[in-house]
N, C-alpha and C positions, 0 to 999 in steps of 0.2 A: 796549765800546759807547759811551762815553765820551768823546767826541773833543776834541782842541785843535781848535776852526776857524781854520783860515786864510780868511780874506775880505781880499781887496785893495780898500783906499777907493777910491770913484768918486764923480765928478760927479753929482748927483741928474737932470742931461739926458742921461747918456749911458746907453747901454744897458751893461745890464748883462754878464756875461760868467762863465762859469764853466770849465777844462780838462778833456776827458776823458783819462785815462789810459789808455794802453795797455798791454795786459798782456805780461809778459815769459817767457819760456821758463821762468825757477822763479817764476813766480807761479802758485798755486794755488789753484782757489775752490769751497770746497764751499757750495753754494746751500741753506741753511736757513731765512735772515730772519735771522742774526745777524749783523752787519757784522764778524767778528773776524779774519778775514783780514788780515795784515801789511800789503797792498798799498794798503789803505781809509784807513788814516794819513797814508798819503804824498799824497793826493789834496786839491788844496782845496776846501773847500766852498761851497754855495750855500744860504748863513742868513740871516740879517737879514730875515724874511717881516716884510711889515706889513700891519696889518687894513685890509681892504676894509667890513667892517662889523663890529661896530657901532661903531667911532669910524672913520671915514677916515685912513689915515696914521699911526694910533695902534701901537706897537710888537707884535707877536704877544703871546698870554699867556700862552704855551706855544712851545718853543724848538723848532723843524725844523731836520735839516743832513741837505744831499741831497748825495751824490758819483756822479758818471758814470765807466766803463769800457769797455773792449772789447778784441773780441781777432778774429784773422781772420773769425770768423763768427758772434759774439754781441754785442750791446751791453748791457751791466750796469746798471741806478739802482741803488743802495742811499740808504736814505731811514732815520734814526733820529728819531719822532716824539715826541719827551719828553712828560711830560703829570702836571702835581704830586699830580693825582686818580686813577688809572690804574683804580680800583673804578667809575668812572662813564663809563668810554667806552664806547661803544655799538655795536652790531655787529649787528644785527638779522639781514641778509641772509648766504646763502653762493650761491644762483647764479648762474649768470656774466650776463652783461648787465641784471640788477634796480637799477632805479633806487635810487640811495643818500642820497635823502633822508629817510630814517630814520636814517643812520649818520654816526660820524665816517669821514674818508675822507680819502687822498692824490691827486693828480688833478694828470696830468703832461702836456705836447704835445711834438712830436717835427715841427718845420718842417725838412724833410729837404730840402728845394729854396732853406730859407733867403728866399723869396719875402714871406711878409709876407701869400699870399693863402690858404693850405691848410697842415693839420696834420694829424698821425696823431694821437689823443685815446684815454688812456688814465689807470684808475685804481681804484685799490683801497681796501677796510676792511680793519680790523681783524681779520674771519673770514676773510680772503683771497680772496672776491668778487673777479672782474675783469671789468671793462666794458671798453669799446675801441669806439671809433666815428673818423669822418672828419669835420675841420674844413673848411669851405668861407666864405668872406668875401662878403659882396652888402651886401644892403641889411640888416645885421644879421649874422651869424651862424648859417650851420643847422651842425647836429649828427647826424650818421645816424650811431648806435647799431647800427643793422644791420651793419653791419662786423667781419666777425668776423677778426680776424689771429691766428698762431700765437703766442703766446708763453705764459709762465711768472710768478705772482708765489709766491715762500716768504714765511709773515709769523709773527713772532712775537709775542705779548703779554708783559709782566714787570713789576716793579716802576718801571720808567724811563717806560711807556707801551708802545709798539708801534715795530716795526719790520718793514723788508722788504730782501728782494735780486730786485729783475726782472729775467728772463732774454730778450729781446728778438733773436730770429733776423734778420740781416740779408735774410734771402731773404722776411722777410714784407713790408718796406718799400719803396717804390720813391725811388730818391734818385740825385744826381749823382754819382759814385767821384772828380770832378776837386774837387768842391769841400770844403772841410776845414771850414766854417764850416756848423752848422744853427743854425734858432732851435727853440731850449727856453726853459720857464715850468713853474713849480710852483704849485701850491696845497693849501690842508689846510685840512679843516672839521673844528670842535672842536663836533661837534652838540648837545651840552648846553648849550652855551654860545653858539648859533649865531652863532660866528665864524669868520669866512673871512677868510686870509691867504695873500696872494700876494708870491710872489719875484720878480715883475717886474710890471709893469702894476696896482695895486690900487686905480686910484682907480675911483668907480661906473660909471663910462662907459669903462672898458677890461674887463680881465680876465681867465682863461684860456681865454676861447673865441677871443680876437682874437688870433691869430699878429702882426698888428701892433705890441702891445703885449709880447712874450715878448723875453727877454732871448739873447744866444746859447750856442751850446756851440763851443770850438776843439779842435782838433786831431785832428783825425778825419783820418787819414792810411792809405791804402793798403786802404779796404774792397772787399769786395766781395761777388756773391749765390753766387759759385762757379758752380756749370754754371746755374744758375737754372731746375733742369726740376720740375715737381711733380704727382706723378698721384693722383686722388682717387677710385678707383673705389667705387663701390656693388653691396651686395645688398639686394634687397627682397624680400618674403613678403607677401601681399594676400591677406586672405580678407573676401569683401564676403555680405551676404544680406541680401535683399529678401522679406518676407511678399506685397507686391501684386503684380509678375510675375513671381512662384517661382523667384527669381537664387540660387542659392548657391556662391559661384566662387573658386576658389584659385587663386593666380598667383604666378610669380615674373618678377622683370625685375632686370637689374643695368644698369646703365650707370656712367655716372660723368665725368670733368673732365680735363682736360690743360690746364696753366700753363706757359707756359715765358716766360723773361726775358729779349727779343731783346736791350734789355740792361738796366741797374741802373735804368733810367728808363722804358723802356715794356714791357709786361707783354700778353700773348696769351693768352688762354683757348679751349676748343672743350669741348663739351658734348654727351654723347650719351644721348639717351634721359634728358634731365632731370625729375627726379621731385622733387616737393615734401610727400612722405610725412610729413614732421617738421612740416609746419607750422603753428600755432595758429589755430585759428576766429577768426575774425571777432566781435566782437561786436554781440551782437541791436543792430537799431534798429527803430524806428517812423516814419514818414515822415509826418508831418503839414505835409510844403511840396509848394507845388508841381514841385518841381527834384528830378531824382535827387539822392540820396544818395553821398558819396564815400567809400569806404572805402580804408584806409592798405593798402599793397603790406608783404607777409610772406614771401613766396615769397625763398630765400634767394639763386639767381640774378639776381633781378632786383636783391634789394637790395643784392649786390653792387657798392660802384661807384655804387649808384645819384643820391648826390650831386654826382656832374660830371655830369648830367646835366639841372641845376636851371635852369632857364632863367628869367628877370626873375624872381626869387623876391619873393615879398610882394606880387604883384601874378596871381598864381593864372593865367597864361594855360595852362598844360599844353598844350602841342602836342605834349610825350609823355610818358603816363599807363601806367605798364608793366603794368595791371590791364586794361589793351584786349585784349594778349596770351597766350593759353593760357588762358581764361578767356571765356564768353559766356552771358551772364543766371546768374553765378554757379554753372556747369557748368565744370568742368575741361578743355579740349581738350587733347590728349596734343602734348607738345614732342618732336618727333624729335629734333633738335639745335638748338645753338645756341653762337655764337661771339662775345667778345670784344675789346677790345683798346682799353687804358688808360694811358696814359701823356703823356710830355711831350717836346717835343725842342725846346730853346733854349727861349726864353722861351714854348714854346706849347704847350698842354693840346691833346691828342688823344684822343676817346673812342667808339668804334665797335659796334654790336650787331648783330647778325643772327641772326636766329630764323627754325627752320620749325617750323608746325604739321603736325599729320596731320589727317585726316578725323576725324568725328565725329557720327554721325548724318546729320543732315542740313548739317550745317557740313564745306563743303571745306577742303581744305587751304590754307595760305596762309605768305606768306613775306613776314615782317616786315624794316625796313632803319631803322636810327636812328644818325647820326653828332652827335657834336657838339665844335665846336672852342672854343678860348678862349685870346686873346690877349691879354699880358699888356702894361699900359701906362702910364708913369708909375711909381709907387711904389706901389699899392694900388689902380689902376684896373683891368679888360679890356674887351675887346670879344668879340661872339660871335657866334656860327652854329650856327643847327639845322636838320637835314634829316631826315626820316620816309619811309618808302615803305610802302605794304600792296598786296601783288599778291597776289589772292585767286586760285588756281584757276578752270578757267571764264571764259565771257566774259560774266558777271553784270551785270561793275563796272567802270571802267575801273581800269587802277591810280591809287592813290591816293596823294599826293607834298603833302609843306607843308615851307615851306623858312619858316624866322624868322631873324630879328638882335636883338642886345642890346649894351647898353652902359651900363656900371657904371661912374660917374667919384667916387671916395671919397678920403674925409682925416680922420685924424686930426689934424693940425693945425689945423683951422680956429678962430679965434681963438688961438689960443698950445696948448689942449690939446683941444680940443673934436671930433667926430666928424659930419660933415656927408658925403649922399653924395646919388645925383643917377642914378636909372634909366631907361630908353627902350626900346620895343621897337616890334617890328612881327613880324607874322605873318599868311603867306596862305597858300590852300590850291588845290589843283587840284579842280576839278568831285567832287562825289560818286558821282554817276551817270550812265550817257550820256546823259539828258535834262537835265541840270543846266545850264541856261543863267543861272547867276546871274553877277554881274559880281565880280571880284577885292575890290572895296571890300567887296562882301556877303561875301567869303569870309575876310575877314581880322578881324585883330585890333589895335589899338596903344594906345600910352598913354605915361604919364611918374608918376615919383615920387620926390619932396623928401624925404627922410628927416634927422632932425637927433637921433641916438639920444643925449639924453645924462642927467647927474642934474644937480639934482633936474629940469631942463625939459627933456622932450622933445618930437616933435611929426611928424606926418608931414602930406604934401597928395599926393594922388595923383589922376589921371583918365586911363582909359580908355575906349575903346570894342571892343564885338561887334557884327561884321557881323551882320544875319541869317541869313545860312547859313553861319556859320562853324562846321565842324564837324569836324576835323582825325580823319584816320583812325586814328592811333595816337594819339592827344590825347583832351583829354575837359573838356568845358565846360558846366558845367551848367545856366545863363543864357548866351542871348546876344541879340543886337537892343536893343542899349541901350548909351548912355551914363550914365559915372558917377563923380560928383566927390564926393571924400572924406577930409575933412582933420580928424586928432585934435591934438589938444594933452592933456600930462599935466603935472602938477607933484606930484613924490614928494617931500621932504623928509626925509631920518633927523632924528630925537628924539633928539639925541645925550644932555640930561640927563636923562630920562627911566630912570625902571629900572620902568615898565609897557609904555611905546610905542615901538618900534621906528621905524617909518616913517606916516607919515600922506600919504594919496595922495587927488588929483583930477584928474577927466579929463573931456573933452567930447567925443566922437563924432558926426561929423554926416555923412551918406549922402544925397546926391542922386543918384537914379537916373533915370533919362529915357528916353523911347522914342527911335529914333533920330529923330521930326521934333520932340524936344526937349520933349514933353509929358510931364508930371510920372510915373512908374509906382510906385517907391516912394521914401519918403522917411522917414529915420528920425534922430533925435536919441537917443543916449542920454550920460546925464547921471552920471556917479559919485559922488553925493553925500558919500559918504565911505569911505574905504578906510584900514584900521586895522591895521598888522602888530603885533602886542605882541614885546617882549621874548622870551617864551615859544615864539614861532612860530605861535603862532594868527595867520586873519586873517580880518576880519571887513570885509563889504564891503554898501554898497547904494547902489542904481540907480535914477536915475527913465527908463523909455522913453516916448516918443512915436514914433508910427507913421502915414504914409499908404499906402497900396495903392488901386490903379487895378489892378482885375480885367478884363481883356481875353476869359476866354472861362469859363464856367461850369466849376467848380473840384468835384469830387467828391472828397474830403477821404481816405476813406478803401478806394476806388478800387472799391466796391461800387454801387453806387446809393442811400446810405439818406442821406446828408449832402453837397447839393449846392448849392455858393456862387454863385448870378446875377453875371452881368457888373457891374460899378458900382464905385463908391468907397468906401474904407473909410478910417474915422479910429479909431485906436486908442490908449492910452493908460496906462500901468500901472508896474508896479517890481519890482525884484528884490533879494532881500536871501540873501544866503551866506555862510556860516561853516567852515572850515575850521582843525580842528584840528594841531598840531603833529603831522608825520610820526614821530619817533621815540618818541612812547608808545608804551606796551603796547596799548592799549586808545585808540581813540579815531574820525575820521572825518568826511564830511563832512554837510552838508548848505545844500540850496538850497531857495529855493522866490519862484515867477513869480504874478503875478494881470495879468494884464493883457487888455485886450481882442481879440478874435481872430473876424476878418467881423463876422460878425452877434449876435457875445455875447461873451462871456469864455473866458479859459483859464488854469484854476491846475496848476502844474507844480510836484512835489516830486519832490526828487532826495535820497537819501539813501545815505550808503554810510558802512559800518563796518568797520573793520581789529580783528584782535587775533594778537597777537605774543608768545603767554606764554613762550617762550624761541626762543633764538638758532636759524634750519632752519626755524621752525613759522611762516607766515604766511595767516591767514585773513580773504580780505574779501567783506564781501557787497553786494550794492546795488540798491535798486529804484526804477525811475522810475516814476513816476506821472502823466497827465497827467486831467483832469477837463476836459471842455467841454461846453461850454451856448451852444448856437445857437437862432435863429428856428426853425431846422430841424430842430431835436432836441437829445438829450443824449445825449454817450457818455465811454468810457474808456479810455485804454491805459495797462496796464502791461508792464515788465521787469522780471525778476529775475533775478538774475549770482550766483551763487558759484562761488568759487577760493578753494581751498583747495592749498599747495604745502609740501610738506616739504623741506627739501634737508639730506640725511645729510654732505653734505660740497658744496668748488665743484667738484665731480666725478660727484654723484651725488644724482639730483632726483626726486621725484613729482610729480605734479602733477594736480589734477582741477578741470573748469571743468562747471556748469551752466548752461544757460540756458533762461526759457522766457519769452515772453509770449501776451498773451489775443487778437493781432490774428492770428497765424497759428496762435495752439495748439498750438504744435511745443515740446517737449521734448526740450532737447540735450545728449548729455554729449561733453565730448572729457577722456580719461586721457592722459597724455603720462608714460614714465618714460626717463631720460635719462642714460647714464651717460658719461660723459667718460672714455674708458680712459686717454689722455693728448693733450695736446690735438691736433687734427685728425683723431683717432681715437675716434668716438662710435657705440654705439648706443641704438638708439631704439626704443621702444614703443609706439605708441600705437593705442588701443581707442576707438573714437566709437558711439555710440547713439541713436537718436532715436526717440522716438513721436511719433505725431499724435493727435488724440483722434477717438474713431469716434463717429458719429454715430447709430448704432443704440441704442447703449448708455452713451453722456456717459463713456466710458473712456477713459485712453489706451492706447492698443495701439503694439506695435513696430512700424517702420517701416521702418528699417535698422539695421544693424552691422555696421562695418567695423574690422578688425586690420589697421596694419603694423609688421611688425618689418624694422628697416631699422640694416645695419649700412655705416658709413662711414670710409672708413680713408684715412692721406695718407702716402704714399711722395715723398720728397725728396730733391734733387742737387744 
């Protein structure tokens, strides 16, 4: 376990570079997590990690050495994590996609196109957790975790620290066979000591999210997916009952997935009879705005993939919102099928969806159409294209069609090291209805925005505008008819001599929102008086708001008739102050809390939530929101309460129970979820949902439904 490193000196501008080796006909590799295979010697390493925090630049404090391999149909990391305290590393979590900010953790990318714009994002603790998501580059960096790919990590603990061997299937990646060169980047969080160090990119304004910054890997020579075919069929079992129209229904349905590889770069899927049986609730809200509420996409086909399909990101246009789909007033419509198709060819990102629904009560059926391309330009820029179609059944509606553009121009160099980028767009839509005579400018969308992500100054200026009927059929916009210009500035600082304060942070937020004949509707400053990361990981943060609102039509708050806000102006005023505990205690959590002014009176908001983690599998958090308002109009309250509570017996094998209930709808929900991973791509699932309402005869709750599936999914590969 031991290794001599080979590291080859380089220029501190040049990128970095590590070999992967190939495996030879007597090379042998039993996958445990102990690098003791012959072959691991002979490989050079990728060490020298340097802290990203908390000194910039300052040497690791603790020694990593990663080696890459592969062989016709796997590609190998082995990673040996030294660590001088190995009694204090932390491992909280075991399953698979749980955020690991409680734990120490390894956390690797895989730029398989080499491009500088997309990564495959992958990484593991100490309990052998494995996360895995999709890197996409804009105006920042998103991250979708939804991403679930096949692969394997073995890990072991000992007195050296920790180590692993990841087993990574070629047929889970899409990539070039001509090209020999990817980019790769490492990282390792020593969570007690909350330091992060990176093998390529570690200053604060790069890091392992940005493919731009990653260092490469050579020699990738003669891969390939094999026949590329993958079938993922299902069985399902449904038993639902209903106490109010006497349902009690047992069901089976199987369907299931076809993958195949047209080749090592674009990727086809079809879908039949897609079922989203496994998927996690929603959690409760309370809607005290005027704007529907958006809630995040769970449904495991859509999330699929689902970030090539992000369009001006940080700039919220959604002209498609995959919750428009299979889904109507938070009712399920049944997916008969649906097809795919994800890849790239030369410099250009290809991605295509097509969905039918079936009938459903009173909802016909309908057949969804979403493409979007993206071309690559420059060194770190694209441009793009989005198209949407919704042809409902029936001659209700016309079909409905929005076609958008975009365009990302970015750099890392600006100034010698700095990150400057530069977004655009425009989106319009076809008529909603055959009476819809609004003009295109009404049915569109556009804007721009300056981003200058860096440390310790960042800063953005962005303005758009919504037509007033802009209202995109697969899309989703929850304001529009307004302009609005909106520009933050922040200054973080790190405390490098500090052994109390980590980072000390201030920011200015300022919102000008406008009707579209430019008259004031809201206007908001908020002010972050001080923001405080300690050493420790706490961080402690407060806020001054000011607010205007220009109420245009009588506002009933709580969608009853008891608390209703008159047209007119409001001026408000008030602060927020929050604290946040370090994620990797046993015991610990957050808490918020709002007073500011709201219409006609006030609104104090406490947010509180508690984690405990008395050993490694066992995670319990609770949390309840509270809101108190005091209007002209009256007084009222809403609360939430959430617990989750998850055991996980291994990363293979999970409970899970979520509660929810509040006093605006008086629904009591449970969802049980038990999960076992027989080997990956191969899972079934449990889960048991409950709900009461409270009856009104007699201040009880009574049941309301109960629904069982058990849902077994398996993956056959070529």
């Amino acid at each position: 376990m031991i290794f001599n490193i080979t590291v080859i000196a380089q220029n501190s501008l040049e990128r970095k570079s590590i070999e992967a080796y190939r495996l030879q006909d007597v090379d042998t590799i039993e996958l445990d997590g102990y690098l003791s295979e012959s072959f691991w010697e002979m490989i050079p390493a990728a060490a020298n990690f340097l802290q990203q925090e908390p000194v910039e630049g300052a040497n690791a404090s603790e020694q990593t050495v990663v080696k890459v391999s592969y062989d016709k149909q796997n590609l190998y990391i082995g990673v040996v994590l030294y660590d001088s305290d190995p009694s204090q590393i932390k491992a909280f979590q075991r399953r698979r996609d749980q955020p690991l900010n409680t734990d120490d953790r390894f956390v690797f990318i895989l730029d398989t196109y080499n491009d500088q714009r997309s990564a495959y994002y992958f990484e593991i603790n100490p309990a052998g957790l494995m996360r895995d998501g999709l890197i996409r580059t804009g105006q920042g960096s998103s991250l979708n975790i939804a991403w679930d790919g096949i692969w394997r990590a073995w890990v072991k603990q000992g007195d050296f620290g920790w180590s692993a061997e990841i087993r990574i299937p070629l047929m889970t990646l899409n990539f070039n066979p001509n090209n020999e060169t990817w980019g790769i980047n490492f990282q390792r969080t020593i969570r007690r000591k909350n330091e992060e160090t990176l093998w390529s990119g570690h200053l604060r304004n790069q890091g392992v999210l940005r493919p731009q910054n990653a260092g490469s890997l050579t020699g990738l020579r003669g891969l390939s997916q094999g026949v590329g075919l993958e079938f993922i069929p299902y069985a399902l079992m449904t038993h639902v009952k209903r106490k109010n129209d006497d349902v009690d229904d047992l069901s089976f349905t199987t369907g299931g997935e076809i993958n195949y590889s047209i080749t090592s770069n674009l990727r086809a899927a079809v879908s039949i009879n897609t079922d989203f049986a496994e998927t996690e609730v929603d959690d409760r809200q309370v809607n005290l705005t005027r704007f529907p509420l958006v809630f995040p996409e769970r449904r495991a086909f859509f999330l699929e993939g689902s970030s090539n399909y992000l369009f001006a990101t940080s700039s919220f246009v959604n002209p498609y919102f995959s919750r428009r789909i299979g889904l109507q007033d938070g009712n399920a419509i049944p997916i008969k099928w649906g097809a795919r198709l994800n890849g790239r060819v030369n410099r250009t990102d290809l991605y295509f969806l097509q969905v039918r629904t079936g009938e459903e009560g009173d909802q016909p059926g309908e057949n969804f159409t979403v493409g979007r391309v993206l071309q690559s330009i420059s060194s770190e820029s694209t441009v793009g294209a989005i198209y949407t179609r919704r042809d409902t059944d029936g001659a209700d509606s016309p079909v409905r069609q929005t076609f958008g553009a975009d365009i990302e121009l970015n750099t890392s160099r600006f100034m010698g090291n700095k990150n400057l980028q530069f977004q655009a767009f425009l989106v319009m839509h076809t008529p909603t209805d055959f009476e819809d005579n609004s003009s295109a400018f009404d049915r569109s969308t556009r804007g721009f925005r300056i981003n200058f992500p860096n440390q310790p100054w960042s800063g953005h200026m962005s303005y758009r505008e919504f037509g007033i009927n802009y209202d995109p059929a697969v899309g989703f916009a929850p304001r529009v008819g307004f302009k609005r210009l909106q520009p933050t500035i922040t200054y973080a600082p790190l405390i490098e001599k500090s052994q109390l304060f980590r980072e000390i942070s201030f920011s200015y937020f300022f919102e000008y929102l406008m009707n579209m004949d430019f008259s004031p509707a809201t206007v908001n400053h908020r002010i972050q008086l001080l923001g405080l990361r300690f050493e420790s990981g706490d961080i402690f943060t407060a806020q001054y708001l000011n607010n205007y609102e220009y109420l245009d039509f009588d506002f009933d708050i709580l969608r009853d008739g008891r608390f209703v806000i008159p047209i007119g102006e409001y001026y408000n005023q008030g602060y927020r102050l929050s604290f946040n505990s370090a994620p990797f205690r046993r015991i610990g959590g957050n808490f918020n809390f709002s007073h500011y002014g709201f219409w006609t009176g006030v609104r104090d908001d406490y947010e509180l939530s508690l984690f405990l983690r008395p050993f490694t599998g066992l995670n319990i958090n609770g949390s309840w929101i509270n809101s108190q308002v005091k209007l002209d109009e009256g007084s009222f309250n809403t609360q939430i309460f959430r617990m989750i509570t998850a055991y996980d017996f291994s990363p293979w094998v999970s409970l899970n129970f979520n509660v929810q209930y509040d006093n605006v709808t008086e629904l009591l929900a449970t969802n049980n979820r038990f999960t076992w991973v027989i080997k990956p791509g191969n899972t079934i699932y449990v889960v048991y949902n409950h709900n009461w309402n409270r009856s009104f005869d007699n201040d009880r709750l009574i049941t309301a439904e109960t629904r069982t599936n058990v849902k077994l999914s398996y993956t056959i590969r070529f």
